[in-house]
gemmi code that builds the backbone of each chain (N, CA, C; Angstrom):
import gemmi

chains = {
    "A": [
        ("UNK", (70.932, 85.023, 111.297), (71.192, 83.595, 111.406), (72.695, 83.346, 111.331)),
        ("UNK", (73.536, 82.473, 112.329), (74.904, 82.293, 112.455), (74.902, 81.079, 111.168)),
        ("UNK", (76.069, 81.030, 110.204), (76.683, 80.644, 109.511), (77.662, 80.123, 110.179)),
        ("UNK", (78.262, 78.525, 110.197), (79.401, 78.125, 110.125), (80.056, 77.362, 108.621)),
        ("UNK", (81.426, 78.227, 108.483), (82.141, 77.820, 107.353), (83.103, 76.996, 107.834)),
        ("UNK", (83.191, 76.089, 107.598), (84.477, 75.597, 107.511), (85.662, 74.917, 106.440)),
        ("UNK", (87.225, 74.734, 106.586), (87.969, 74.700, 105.889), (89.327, 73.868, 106.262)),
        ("UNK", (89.773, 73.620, 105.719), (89.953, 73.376, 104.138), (88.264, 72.248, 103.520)),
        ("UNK", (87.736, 72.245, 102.346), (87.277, 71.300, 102.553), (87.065, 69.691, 102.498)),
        ("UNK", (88.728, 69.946, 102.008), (89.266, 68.411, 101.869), (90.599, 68.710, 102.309)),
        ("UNK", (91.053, 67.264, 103.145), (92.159, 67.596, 103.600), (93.129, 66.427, 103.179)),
        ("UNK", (94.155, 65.960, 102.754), (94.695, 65.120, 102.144), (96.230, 64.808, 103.285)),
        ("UNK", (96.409, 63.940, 104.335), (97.416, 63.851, 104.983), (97.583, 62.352, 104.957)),
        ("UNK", (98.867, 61.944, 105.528), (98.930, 60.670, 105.999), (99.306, 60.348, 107.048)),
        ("UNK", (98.974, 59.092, 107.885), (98.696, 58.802, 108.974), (100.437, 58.724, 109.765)),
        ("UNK", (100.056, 59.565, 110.917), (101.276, 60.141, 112.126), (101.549, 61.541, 111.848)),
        ("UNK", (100.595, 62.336, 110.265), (100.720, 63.602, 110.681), (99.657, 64.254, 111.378)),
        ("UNK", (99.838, 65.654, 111.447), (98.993, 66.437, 111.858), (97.740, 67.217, 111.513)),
        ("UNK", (96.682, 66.972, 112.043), (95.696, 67.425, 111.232), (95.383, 69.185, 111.591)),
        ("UNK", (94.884, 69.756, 111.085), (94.527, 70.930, 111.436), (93.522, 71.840, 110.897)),
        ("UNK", (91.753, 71.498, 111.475), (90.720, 71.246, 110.782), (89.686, 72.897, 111.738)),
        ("UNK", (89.360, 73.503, 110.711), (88.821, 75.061, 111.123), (87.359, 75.165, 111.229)),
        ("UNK", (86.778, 75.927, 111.786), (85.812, 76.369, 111.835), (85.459, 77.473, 111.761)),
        ("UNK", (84.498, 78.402, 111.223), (84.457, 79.792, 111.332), (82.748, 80.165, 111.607)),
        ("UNK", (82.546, 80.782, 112.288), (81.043, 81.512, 112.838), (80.932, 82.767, 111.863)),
        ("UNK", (80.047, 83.315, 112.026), (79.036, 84.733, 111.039), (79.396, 85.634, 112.086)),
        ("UNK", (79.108, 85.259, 113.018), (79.285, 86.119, 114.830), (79.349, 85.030, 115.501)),
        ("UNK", (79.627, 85.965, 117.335), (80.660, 85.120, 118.032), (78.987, 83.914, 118.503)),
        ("UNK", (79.579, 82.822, 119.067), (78.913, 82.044, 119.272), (79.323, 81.564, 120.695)),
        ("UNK", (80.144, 82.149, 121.440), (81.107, 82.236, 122.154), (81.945, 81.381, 122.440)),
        ("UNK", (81.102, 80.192, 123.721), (82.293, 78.544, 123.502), (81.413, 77.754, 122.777)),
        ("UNK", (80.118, 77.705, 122.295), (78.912, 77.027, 122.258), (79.067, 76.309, 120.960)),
        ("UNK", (80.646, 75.604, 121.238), (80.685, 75.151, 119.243), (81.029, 73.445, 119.686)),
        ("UNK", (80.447, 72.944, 119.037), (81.043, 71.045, 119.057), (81.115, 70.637, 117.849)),
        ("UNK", (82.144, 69.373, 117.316), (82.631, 69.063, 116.627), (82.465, 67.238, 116.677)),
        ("UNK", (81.934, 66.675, 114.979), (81.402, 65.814, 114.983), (81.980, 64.476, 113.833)),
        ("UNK", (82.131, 63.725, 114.438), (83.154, 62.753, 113.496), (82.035, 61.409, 112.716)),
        ("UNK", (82.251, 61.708, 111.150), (81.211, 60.780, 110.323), (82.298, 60.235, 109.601)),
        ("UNK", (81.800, 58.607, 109.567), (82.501, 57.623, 108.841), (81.634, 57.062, 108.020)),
        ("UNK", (81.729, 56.459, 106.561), (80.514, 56.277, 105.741), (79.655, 54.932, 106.555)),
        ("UNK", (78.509, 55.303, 105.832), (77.261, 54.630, 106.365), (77.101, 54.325, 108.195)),
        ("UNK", (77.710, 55.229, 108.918), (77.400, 55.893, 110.484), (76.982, 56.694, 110.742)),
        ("UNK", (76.554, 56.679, 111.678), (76.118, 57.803, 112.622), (76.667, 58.560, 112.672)),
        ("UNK", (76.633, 60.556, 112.572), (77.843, 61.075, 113.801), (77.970, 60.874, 114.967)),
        ("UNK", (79.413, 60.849, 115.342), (79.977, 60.832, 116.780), (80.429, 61.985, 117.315)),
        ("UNK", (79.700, 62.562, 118.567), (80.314, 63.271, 119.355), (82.000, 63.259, 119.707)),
        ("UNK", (82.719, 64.365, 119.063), (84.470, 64.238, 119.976), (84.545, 65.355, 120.538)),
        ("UNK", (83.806, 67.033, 120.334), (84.352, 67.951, 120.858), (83.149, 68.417, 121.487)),
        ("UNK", (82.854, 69.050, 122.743), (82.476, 69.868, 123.130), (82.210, 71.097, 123.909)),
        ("UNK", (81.316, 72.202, 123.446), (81.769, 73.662, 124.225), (83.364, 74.120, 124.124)),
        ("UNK", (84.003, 73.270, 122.860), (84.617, 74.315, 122.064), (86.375, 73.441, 122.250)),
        ("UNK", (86.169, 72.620, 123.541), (87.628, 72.165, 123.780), (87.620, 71.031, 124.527)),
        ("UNK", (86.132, 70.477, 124.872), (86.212, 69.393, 126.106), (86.033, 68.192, 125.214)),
        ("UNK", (86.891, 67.113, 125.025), (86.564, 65.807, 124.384), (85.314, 64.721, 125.115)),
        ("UNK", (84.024, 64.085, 124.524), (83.569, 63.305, 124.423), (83.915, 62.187, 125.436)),
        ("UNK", (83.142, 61.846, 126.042), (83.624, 59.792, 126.551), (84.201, 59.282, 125.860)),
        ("UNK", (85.030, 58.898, 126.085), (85.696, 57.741, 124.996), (86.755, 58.240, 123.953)),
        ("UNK", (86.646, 59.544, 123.695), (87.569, 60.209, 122.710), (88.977, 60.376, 123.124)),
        ("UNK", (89.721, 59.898, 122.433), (90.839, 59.954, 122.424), (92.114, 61.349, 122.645)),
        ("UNK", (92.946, 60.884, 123.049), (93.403, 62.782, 123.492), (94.206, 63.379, 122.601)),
        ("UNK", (94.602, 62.447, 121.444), (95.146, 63.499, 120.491), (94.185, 64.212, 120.054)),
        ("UNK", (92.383, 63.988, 120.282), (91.859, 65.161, 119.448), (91.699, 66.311, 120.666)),
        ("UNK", (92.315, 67.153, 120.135), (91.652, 69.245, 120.716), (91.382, 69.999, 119.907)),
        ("UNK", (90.148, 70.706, 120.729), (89.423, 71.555, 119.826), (90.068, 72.852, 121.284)),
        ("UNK", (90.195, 74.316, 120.157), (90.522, 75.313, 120.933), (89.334, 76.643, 119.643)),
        ("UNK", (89.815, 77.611, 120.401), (88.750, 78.397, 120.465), (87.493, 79.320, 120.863)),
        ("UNK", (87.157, 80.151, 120.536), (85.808, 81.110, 121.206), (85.668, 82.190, 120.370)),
        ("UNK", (84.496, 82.635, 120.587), (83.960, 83.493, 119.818), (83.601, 83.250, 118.090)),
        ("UNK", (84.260, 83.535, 117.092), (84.170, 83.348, 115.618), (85.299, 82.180, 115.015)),
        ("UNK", (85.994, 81.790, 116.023), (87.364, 81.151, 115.221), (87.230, 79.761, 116.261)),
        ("UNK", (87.762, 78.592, 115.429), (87.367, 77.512, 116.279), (88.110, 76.811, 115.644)),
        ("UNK", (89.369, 75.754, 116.180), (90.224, 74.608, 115.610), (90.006, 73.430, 116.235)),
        ("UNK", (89.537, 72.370, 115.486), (89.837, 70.718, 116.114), (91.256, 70.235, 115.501)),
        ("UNK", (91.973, 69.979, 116.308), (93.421, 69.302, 115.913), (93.272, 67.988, 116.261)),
        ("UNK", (93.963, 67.034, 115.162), (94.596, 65.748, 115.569), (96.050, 65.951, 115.726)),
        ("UNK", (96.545, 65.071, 116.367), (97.590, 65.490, 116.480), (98.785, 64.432, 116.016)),
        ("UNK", (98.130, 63.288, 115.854), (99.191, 62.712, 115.383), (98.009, 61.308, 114.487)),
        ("UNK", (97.751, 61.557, 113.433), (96.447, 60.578, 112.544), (96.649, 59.422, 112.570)),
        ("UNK", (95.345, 58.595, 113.007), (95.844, 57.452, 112.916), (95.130, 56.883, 111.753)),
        ("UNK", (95.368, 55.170, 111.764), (93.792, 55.443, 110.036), (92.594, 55.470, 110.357)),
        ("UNK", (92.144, 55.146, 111.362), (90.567, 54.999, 111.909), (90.212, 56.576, 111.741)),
        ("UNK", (90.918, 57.586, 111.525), (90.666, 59.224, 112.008), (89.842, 59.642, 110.830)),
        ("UNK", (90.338, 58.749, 109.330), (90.060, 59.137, 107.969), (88.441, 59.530, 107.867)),
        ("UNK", (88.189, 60.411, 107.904), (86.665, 60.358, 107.712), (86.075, 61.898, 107.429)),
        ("UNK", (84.947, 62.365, 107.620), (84.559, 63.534, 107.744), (83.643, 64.168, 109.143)),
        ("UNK", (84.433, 65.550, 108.932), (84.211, 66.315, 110.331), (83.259, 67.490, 110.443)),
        ("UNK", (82.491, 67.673, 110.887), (81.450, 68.762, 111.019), (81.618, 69.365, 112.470)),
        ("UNK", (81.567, 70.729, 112.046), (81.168, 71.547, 113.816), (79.687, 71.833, 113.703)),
        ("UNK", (79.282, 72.359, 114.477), (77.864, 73.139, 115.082), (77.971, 73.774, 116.167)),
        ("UNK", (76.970, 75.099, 115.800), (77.023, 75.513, 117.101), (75.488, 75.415, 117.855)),
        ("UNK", (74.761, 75.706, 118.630), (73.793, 75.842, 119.443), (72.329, 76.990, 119.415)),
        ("UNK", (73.415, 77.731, 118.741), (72.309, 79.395, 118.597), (70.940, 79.175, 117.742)),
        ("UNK", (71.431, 78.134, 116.790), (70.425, 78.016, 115.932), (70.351, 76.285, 115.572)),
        ("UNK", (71.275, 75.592, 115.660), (71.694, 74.469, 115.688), (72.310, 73.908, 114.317)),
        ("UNK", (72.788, 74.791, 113.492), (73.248, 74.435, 112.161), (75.044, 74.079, 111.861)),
        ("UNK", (74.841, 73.457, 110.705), (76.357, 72.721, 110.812), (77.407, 73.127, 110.527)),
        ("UNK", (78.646, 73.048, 110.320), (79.323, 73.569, 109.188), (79.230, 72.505, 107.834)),
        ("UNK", (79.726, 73.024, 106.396), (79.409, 71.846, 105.892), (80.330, 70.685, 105.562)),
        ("UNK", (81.046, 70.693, 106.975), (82.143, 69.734, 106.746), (83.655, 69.804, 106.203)),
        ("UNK", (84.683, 68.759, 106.808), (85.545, 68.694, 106.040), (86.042, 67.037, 105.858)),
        ("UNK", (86.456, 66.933, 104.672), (86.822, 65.689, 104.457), (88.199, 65.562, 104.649)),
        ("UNK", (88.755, 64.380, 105.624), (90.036, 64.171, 105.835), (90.562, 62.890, 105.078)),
        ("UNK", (91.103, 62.683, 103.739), (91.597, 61.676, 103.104), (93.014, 61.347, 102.868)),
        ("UNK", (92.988, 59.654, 103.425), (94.432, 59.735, 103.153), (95.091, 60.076, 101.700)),
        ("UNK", (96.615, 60.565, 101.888), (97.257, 61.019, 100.974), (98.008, 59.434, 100.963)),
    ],
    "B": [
        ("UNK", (72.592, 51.719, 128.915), (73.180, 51.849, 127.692), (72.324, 52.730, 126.822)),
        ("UNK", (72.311, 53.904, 126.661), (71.334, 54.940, 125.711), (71.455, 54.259, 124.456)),
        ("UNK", (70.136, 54.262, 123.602), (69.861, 53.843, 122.854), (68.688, 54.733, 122.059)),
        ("UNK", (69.035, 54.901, 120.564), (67.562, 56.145, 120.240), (67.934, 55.183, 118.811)),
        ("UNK", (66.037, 54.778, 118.375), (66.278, 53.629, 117.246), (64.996, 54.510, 116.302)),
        ("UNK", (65.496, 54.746, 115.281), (64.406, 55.469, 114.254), (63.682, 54.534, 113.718)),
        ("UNK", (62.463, 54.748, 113.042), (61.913, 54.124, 112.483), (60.724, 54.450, 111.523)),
        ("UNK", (60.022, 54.073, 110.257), (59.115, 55.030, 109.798), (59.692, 55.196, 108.292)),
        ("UNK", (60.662, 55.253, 107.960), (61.247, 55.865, 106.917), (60.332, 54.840, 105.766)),
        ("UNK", (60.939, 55.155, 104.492), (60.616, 54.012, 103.084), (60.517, 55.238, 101.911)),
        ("UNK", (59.912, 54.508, 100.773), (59.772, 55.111, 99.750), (58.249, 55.972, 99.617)),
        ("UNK", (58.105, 57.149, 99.709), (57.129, 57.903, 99.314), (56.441, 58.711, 97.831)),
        ("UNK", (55.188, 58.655, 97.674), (55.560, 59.791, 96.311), (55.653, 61.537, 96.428)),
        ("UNK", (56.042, 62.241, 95.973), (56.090, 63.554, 96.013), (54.649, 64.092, 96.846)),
        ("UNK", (54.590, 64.734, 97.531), (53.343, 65.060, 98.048), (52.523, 64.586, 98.938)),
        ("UNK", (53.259, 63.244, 99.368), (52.843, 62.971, 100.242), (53.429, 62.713, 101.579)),
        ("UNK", (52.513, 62.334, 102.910), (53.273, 62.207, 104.109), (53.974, 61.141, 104.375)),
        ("UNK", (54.541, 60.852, 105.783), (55.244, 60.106, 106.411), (55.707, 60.301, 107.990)),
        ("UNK", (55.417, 59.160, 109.016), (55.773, 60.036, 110.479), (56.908, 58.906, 110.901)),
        ("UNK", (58.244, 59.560, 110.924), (59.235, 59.210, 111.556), (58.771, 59.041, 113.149)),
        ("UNK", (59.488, 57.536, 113.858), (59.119, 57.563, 115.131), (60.758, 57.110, 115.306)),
        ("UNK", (61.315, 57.450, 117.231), (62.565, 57.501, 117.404), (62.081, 56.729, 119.291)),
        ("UNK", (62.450, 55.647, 119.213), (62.392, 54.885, 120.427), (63.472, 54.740, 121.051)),
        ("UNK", (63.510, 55.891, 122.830), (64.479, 55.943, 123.156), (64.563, 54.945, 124.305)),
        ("UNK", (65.633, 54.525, 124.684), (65.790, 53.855, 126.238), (67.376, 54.163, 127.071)),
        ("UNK", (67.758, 53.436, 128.018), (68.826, 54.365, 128.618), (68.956, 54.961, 129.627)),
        ("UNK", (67.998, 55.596, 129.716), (68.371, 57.404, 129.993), (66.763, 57.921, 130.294)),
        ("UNK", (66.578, 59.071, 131.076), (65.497, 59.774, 131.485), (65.375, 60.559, 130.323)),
        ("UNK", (64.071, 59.438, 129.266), (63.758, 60.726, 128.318), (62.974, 62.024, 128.682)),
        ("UNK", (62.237, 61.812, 129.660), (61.942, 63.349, 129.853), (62.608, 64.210, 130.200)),
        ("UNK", (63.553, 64.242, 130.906), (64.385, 65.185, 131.093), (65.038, 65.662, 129.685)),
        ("UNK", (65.648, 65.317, 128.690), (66.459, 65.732, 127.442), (65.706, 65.930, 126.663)),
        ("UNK", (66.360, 67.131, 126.216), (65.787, 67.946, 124.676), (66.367, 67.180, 124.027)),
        ("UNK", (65.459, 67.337, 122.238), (66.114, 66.295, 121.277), (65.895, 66.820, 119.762)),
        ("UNK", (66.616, 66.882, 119.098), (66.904, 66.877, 117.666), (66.271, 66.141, 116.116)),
        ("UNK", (66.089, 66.629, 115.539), (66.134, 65.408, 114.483), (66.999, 66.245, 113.189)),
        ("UNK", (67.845, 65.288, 112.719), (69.086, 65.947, 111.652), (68.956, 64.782, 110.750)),
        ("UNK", (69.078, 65.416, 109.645), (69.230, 64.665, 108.652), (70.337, 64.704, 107.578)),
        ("UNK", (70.199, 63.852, 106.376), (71.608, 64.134, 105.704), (71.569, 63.405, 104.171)),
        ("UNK", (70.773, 64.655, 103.449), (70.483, 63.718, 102.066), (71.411, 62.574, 101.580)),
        ("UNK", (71.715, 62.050, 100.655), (72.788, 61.283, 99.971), (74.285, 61.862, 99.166)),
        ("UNK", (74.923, 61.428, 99.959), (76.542, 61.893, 99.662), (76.615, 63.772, 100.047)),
        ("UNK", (75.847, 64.121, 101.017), (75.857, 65.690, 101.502), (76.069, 66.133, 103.124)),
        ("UNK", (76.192, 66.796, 103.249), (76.479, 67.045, 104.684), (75.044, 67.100, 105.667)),
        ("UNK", (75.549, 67.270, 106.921), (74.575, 66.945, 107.756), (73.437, 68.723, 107.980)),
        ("UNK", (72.383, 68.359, 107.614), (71.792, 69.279, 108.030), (70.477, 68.990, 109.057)),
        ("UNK", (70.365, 70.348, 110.098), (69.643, 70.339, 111.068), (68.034, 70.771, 110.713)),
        ("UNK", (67.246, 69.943, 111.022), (66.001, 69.922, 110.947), (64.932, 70.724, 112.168)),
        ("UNK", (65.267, 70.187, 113.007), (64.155, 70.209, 114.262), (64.572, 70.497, 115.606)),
        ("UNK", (64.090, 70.945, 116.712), (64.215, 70.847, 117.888), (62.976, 70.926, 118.922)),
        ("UNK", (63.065, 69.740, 119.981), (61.947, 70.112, 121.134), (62.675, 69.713, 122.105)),
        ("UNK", (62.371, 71.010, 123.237), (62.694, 70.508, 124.128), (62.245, 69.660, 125.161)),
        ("UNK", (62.693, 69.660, 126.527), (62.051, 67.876, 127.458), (60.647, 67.963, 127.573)),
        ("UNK", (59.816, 69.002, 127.884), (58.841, 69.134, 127.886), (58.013, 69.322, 126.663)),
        ("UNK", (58.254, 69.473, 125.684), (57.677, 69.613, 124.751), (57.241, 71.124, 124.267)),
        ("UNK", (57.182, 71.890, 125.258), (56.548, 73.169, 125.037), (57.638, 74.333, 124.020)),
        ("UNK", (58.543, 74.130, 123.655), (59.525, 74.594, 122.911), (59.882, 73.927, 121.769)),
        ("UNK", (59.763, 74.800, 120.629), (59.907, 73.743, 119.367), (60.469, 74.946, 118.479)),
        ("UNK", (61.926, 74.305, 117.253), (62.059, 75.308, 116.443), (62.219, 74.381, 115.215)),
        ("UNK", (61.925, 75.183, 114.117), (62.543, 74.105, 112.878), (63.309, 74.580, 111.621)),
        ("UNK", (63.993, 74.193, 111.103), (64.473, 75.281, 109.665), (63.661, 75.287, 109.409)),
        ("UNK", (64.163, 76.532, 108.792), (63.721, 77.166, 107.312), (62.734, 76.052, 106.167)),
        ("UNK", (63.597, 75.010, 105.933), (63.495, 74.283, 104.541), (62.057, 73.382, 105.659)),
        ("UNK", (61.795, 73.205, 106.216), (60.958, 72.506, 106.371), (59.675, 73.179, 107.140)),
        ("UNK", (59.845, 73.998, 107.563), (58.690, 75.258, 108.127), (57.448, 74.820, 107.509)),
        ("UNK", (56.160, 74.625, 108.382), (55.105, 74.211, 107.795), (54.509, 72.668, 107.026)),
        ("UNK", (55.462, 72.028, 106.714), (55.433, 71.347, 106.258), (55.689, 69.679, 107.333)),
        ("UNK", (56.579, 70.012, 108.342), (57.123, 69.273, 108.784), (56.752, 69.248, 110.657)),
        ("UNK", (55.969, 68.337, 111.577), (55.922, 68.689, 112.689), (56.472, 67.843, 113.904)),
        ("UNK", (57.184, 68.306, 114.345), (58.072, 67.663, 115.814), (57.239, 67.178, 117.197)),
        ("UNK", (57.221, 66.299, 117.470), (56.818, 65.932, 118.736), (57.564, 64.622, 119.774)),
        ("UNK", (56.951, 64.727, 120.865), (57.232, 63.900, 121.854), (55.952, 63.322, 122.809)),
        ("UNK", (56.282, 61.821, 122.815), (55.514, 61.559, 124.304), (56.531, 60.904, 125.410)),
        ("UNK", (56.398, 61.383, 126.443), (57.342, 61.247, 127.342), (57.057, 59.967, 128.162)),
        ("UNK", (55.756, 59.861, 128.075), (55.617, 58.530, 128.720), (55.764, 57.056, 127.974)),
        ("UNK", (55.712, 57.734, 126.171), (56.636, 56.158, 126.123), (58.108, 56.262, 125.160)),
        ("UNK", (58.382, 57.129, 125.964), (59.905, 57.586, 125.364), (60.214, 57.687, 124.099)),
        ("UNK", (59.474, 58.415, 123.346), (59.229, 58.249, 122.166), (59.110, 59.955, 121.196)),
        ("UNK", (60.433, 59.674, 120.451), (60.054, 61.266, 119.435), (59.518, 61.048, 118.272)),
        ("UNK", (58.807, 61.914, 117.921), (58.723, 62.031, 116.265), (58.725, 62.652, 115.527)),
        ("UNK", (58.553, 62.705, 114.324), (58.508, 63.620, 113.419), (57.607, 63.651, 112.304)),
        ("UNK", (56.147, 64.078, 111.981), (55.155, 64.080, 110.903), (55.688, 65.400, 109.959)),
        ("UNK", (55.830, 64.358, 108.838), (56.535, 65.064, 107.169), (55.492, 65.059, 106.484)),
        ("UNK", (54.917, 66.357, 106.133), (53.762, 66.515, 104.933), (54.515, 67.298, 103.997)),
        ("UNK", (53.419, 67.069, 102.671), (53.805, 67.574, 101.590), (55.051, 67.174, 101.423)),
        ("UNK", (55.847, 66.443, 101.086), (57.164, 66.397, 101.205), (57.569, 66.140, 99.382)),
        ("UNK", (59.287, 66.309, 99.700), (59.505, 67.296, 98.490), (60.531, 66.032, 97.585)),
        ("UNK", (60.646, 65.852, 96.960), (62.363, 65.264, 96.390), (63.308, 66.043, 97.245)),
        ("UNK", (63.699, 67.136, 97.843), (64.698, 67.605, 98.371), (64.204, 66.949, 99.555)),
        ("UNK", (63.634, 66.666, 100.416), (63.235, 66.135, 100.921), (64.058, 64.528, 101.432)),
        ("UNK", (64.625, 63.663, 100.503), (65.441, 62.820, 100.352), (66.143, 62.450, 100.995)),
        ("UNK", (66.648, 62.079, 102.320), (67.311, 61.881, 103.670), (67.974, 60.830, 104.364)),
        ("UNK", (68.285, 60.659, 105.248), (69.221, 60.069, 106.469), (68.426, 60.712, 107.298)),
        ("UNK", (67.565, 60.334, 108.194), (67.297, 61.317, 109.150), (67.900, 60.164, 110.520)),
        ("UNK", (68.105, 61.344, 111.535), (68.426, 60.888, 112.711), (67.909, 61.020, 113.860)),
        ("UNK", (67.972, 60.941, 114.656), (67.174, 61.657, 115.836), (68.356, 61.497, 117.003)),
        ("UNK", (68.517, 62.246, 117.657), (69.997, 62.639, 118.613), (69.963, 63.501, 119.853)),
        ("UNK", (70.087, 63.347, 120.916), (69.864, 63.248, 121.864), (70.526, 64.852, 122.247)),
        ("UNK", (69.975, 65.742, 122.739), (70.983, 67.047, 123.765), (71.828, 67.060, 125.034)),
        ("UNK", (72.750, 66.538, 124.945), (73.819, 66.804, 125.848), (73.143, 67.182, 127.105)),
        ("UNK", (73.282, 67.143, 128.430), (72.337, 67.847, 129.481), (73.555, 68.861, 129.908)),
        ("UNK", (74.729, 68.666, 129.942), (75.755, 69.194, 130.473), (76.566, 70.666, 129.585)),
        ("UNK", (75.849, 70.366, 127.796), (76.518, 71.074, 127.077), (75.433, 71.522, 125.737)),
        ("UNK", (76.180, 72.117, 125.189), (75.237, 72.587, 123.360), (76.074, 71.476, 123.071)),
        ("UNK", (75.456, 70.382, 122.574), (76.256, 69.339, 121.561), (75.327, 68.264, 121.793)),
        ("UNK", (75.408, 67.485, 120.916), (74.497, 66.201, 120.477), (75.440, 64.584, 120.763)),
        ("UNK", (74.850, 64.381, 121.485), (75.444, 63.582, 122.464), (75.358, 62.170, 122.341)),
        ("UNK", (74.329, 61.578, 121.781), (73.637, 60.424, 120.996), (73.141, 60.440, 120.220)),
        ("UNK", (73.104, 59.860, 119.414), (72.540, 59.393, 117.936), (71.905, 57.988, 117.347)),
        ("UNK", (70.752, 58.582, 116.703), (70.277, 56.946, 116.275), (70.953, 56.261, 115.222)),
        ("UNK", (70.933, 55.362, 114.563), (71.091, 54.469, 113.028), (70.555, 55.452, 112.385)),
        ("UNK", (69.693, 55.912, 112.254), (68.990, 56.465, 111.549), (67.760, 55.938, 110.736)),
        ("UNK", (66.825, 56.554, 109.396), (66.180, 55.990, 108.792), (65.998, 56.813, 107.648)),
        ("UNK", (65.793, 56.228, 106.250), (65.985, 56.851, 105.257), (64.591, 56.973, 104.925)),
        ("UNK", (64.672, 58.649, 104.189), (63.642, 58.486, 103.544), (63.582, 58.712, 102.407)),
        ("UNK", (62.561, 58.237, 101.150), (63.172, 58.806, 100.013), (61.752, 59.285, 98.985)),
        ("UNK", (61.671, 60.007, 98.296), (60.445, 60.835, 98.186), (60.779, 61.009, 96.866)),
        ("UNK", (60.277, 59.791, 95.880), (60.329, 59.713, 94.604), (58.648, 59.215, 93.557)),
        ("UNK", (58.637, 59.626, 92.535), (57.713, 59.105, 91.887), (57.566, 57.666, 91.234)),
    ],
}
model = gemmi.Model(1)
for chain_id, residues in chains.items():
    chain = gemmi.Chain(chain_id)
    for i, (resn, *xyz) in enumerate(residues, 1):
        res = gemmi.Residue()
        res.name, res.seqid = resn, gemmi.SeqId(i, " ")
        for name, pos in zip(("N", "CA", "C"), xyz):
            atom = gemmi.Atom()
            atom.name, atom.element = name, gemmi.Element(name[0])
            atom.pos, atom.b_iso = gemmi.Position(*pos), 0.0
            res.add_atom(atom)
        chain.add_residue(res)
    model.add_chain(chain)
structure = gemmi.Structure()
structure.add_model(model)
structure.setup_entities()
């Protein structure tokens, strides 16, 4: 069964820096990873998928790069709406990572 | 405008059932495979279920194996989910969320509906 870890699991920045939010697989998963943006009492939102392609509507400071076991979603420049928490998944089995929390500093 | 609206949830006692229903519109539900994820209180999101468009493909965790059964009717666009025996861990956000046709990723999402499985 593929494991995703991810890290840091809190991230503490403030808004116009850079985020830089990880993912890690058990084994390769190859591009088959997406990345999911939760704000309290919402839904998740689709921003990344198959590892680097942004969502409808998603904005282009977010990229996700990556394949195989190693997987990064970057913001690139935070705005405050970004503050929230981020989950990947991959497909093989359909399980999550267990998140990271991005709070302002 | 895709739209997937849960419904079903409330307060249960330990041991007993409950059938989540997920009313989709939008979009050709038969064609899309679909999900149901949930997400106890103040915890991360965990994956429950899968069927695909036809129905004939179904997987589920671990934590709910046996206990828990996935379905679809396609003719009235409609998923669900029948929860037996159900547990206090059990305790949820559930969602129901749509499969990408183009990709592995979850593409829509409902409000959700809570369930909560107390004495």
């Amino acid at each position: 069964e593929i494991v995703l870890t991810q890290s840091p699991a809190t991230l503490s920045l403030s808004p116009g820096e850079r985020a830089t939010l990880s993912c890690r697989a058990s084994q390769s998963v190859s591009s088959y990873l997406a990345w999911y943006q939760q704000k309290p009492g919402q839904a998740p939102r689709l921003l990344i998928y198959d590892a680097s392609n942004r969502a409808t509507g998603i904005p282009a400071r977010f990229s996700g790069s990556g394949s195989g076991t190693d997987f990064t979603l970057t913001i690139s420049s935070l705005e405050p709406e970004d503050f929230a928490v981020y989950y990947c998944q991959q497909r093989s089995n359909w399980v999550f990572g267990q998140g990271t929390r991005l709070e302002i500093k | 405008e895709v739209q997937l609206v849960e419904s079903g949830g409330g307060l249960v006692q330990p041991g007993g059932s409950l059938r989540l229903s997920c009313a989709a519109s939008g979009f050709t539900f038969s064609s899309y495979e679909m999900n149901w994820v949930r997400q106890a209180p103040g915890k991360g999101l965990e994956w429950v279920s899968y069927i695909s468009s036809s129905g004939s493909t179904i997987y589920y965790a671990d934590s709910v194996k046996g206990r828990f059964t996935i379905s679809r009717d396609n003719a009235k666009n409609s998923l669900y989910l029948q929860m037996n025996s159900l547990r206090a861990e059990d305790t949820a956000v559930y969602y129901c969320a749509r499969v990408s046709e183009s990709s592995s990723s979850l593409d829509y999402w409902g409000q959700g509906t809570l369930v909560t499985v107390s004495s």
